[in-house]
Every structure is written in structure tokens, then in C-alpha cells.
C-alpha positions as CSV (number, residue, x, y, z in Angstrom):
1,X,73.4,-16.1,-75.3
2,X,74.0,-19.0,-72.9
3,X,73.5,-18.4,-69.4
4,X,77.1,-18.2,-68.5
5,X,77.3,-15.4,-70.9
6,X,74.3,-13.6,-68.9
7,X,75.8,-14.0,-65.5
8,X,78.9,-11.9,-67.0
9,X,76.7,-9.3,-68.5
10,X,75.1,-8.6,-65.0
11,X,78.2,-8.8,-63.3
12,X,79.2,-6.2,-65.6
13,X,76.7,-4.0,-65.5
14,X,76.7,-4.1,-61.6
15,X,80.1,-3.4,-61.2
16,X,79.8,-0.4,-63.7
17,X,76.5,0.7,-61.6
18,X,78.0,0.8,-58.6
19,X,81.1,2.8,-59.9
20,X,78.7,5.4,-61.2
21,X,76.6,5.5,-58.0
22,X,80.7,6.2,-56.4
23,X,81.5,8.8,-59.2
24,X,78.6,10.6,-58.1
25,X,78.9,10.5,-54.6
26,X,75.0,9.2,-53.9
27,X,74.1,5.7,-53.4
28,X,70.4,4.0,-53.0
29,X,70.3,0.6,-52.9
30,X,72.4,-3.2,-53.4
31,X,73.6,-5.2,-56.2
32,X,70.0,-5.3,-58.1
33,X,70.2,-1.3,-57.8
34,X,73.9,-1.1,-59.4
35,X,73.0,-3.6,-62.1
36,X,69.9,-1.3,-63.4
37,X,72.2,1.5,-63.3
38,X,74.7,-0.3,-65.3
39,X,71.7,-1.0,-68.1
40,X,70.4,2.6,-67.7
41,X,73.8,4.2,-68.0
42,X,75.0,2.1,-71.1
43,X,72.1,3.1,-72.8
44,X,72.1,6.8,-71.7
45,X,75.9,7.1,-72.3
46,X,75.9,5.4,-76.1
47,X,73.1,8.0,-76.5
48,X,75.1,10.9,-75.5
49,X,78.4,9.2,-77.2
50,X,76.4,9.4,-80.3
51,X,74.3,12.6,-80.2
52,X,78.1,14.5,-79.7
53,X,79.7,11.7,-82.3
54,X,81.9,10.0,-80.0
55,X,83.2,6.3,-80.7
56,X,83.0,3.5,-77.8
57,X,85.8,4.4,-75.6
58,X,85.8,0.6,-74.2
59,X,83.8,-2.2,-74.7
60,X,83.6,-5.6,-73.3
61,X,82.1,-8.5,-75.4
62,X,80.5,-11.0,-73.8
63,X,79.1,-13.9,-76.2
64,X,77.4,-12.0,-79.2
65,X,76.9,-8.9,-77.2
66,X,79.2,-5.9,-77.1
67,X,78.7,-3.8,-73.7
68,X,80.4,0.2,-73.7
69,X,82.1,-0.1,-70.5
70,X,83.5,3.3,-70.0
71,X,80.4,4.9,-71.6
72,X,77.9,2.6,-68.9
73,X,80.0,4.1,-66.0
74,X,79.5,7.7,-67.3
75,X,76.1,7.3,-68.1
76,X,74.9,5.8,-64.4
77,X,76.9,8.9,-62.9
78,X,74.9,11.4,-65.0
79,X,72.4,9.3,-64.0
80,X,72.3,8.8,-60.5
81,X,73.5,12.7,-60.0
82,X,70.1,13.5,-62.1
83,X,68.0,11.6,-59.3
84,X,69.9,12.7,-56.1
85,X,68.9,16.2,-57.5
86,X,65.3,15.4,-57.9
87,X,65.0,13.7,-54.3
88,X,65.0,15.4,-51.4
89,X,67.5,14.4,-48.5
90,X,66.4,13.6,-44.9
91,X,68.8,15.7,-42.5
């Protein structure tokens, strides 16, 4: 993986973060929050995907790495839903 290659995968990831943290309706943070919830919500989404046997729905390949798009974006919303439920809100 070159670095050019890297710079894509974050890109990625953030851009799928951040349209989790809008699915959900609950946002915390910048850019370094919305590429963590990228990661987090590829890997909790091809988890799901594959406990129910679903196949990738749309993924991106970026050098040798294959990154599940549609299944990142769902993932960070379960995600990001989970913790706005766990944390309280300030009124």
C-alpha cells in the first residue's frame, strides 16, 4: 500500500463516517472522529453482513485493499446511534 493509496482509504472512511454520524442524526466530533467511524462501521457492518449472510453491497478498491462502502456507512450509523443512546445529553 503506497501512501497515495492510504490517503484514499481515509478519505474514504471519513466520508462514510461522517454519512453515518448524518444517518443517525448525532454528531461528536471532526474529520479524525468520521474516519474512526468509517473503520468501526466497515468492520461492524461486514460482521453483521456476514452473521445474516449478506454479500458486499458496494465496495471500493483502493490498491490491494477492498473497503464495503455501503456496509461502512450502515455500520457507523448503528454505531453512532448505539453511543448517542449510552450518553446522556446536556439540555
Amino acid at each position: 500500500m503506497t501512501l497515495w493509496d492510504l490517503i484514499l482509504l481515509l478519505i474514504v472512511a471519513g466520508i462514510c463516517g461522517a454519512l453515518g454520524q448524518a444517518i443517525s442524526g448525532y454528531s461528536r466530533g471532526g474529520c479524525l472522529v468520521s474516519i474512526a467511524l468509517g473503520f468501526i462501521g466497515a468492520l461492524l457492518g461486514m460482521w453483521l453482513a456476514r452473521a445474516m449472510g449478506l454479500s458486499e453491497l458496494y465496495a471500493v478498491r483502493i490498491g490491494t485493499t477492498t473497503f464495503p462502502v455501503i456496509w461502512s456507512i450502515i455500520g457507523a450509523a448503528l454505531f453512532v446511534a448505539v453511543i448517542s443512546l449510552l450518553t446522556r445529553r446536556n439540555l
